[in-house]
C-alpha positions as CSV (number, residue, x, y, z in Angstrom):
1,X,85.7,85.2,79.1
2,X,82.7,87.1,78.4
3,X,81.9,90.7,77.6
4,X,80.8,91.9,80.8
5,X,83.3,90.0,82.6
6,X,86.0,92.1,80.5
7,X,84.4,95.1,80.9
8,X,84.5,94.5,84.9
9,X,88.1,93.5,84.9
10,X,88.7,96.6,82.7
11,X,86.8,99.0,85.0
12,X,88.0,97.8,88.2
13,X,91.5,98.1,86.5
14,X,90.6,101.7,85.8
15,X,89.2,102.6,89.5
16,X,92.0,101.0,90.9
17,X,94.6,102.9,89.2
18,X,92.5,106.4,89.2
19,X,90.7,105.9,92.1
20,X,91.2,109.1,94.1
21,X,90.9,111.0,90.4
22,X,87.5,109.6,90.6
23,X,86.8,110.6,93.9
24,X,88.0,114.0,93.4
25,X,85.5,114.5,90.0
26,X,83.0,113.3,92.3
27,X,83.8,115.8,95.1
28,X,84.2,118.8,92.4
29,X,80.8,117.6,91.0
30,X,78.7,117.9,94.0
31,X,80.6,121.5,94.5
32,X,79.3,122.5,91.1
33,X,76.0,121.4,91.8
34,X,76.2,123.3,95.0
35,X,76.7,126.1,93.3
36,X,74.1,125.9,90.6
37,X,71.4,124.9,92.8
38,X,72.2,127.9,95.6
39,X,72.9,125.1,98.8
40,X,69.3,124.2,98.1
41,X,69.7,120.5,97.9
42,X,72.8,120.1,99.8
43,X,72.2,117.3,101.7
44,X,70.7,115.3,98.5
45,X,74.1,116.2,97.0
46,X,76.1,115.0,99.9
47,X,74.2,112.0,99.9
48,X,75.0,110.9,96.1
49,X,78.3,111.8,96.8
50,X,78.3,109.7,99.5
51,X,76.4,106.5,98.3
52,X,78.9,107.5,94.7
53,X,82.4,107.2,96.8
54,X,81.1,104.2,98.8
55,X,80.4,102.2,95.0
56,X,83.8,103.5,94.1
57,X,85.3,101.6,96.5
58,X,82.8,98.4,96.3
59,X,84.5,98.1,92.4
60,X,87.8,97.4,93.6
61,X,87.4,95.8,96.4
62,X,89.8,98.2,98.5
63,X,89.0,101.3,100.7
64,X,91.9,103.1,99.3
65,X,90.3,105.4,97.0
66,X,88.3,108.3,98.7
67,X,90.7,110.7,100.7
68,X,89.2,112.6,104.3
């Protein structure tokens, strides 16, 4: 088994077990960067988020991670 092939198994190990942590830095993130930026470039934000959540889920292979 090579190196990337660990480091996959590892991650998706990691998203699967922390998923919704994940999500929720994400979400916090974005709010942050909200902030910072005054709305300014809220939907580029909501975007990344967005397209962020949606890899999330891609590395497990399950749609059990981001919470509505």
């Amino acid at each position: 088994m090579g190196f990337f092939s660990k480091a996959k198994d590892k991650l998706t190990k990691a998203v699967d077990d922390h998923g919704d942590k994940i999500s929720d830095g994400i979400d916090k993130g974005a709010a942050k960067l909200s902030e910072k930026t005054g709305g300014k470039y809220d939907d580029k934000i909501q975007q990344g988020t967005d397209k962020a959540k949606d890899a999330l889920d891609k590395l497990d292979g399950k749609d059990d991670d981001i919470q509505n």
